[in-house]
C-alpha positions as CSV (number, residue, x, y, z in Angstrom):
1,X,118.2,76.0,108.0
2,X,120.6,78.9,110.1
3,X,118.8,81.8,110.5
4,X,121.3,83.9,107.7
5,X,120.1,81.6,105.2
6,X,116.1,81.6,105.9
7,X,114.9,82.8,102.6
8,X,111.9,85.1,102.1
9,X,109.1,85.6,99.6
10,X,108.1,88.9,98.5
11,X,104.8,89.4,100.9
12,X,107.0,88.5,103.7
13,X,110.1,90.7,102.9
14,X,107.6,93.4,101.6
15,X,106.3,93.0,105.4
16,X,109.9,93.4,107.1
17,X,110.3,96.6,105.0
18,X,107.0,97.6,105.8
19,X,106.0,98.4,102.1
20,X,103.7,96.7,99.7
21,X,104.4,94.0,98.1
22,X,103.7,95.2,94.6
23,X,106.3,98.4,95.4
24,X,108.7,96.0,96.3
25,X,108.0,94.1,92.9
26,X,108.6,97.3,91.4
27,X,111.9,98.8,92.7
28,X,112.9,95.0,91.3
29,X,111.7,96.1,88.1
30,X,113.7,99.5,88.1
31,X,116.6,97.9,89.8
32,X,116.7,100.1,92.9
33,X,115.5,97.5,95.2
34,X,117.4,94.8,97.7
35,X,119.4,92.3,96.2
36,X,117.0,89.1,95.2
37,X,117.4,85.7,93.8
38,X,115.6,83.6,91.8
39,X,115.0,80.2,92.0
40,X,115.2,78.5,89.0
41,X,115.4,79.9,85.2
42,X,112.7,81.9,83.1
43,X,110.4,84.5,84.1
44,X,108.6,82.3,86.1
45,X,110.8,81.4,89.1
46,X,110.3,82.4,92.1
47,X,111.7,85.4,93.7
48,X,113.5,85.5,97.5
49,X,115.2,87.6,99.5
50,X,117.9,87.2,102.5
51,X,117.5,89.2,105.6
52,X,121.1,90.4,105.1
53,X,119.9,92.1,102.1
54,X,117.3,93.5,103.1
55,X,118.9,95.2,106.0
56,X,121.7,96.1,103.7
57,X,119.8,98.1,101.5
58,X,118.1,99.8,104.3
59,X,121.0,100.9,105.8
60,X,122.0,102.8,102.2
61,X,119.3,105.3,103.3
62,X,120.7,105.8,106.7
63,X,121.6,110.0,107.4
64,X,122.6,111.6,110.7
65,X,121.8,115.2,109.3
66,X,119.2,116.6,106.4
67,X,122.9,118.1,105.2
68,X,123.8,114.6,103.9
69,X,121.1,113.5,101.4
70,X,122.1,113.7,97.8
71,X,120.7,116.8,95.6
């Protein structure tokens, strides 16, 4: 599988992001996470990630200057 497509579970994208997995399970729950995917219908699928996305909602939080962040 090309790299841009490996897929990731939540302990190991947790891990790339440095955060806990349960915090990442929960900015999926509020919707202010990365982009995810599940695999398969119902509650129950399983939930992965793409590095792309991962990096793409770190860099939403990227500032040069304290001026920039958002009151």
């Amino acid at each position: 599988m090309a790299r841009e497509h490996h897929l990731l579970t939540t302990p190991e994208a947790a891990r790339i992001l440095r955060l806990k997995p349960r915090t990442l399970e929960a900015l999926r729950v509020q919707g202010t996470g990365p982009r995810y995917y599940k695999m398969g219908p119902g509650r129950m699928a399983r939930v992965v990630y793409r590095r792309a996305d991962l990096d793409a909602w770190v860099e939403q939080f990227s500032y040069s200057s304290t001026s920039e962040y958002d009151a």
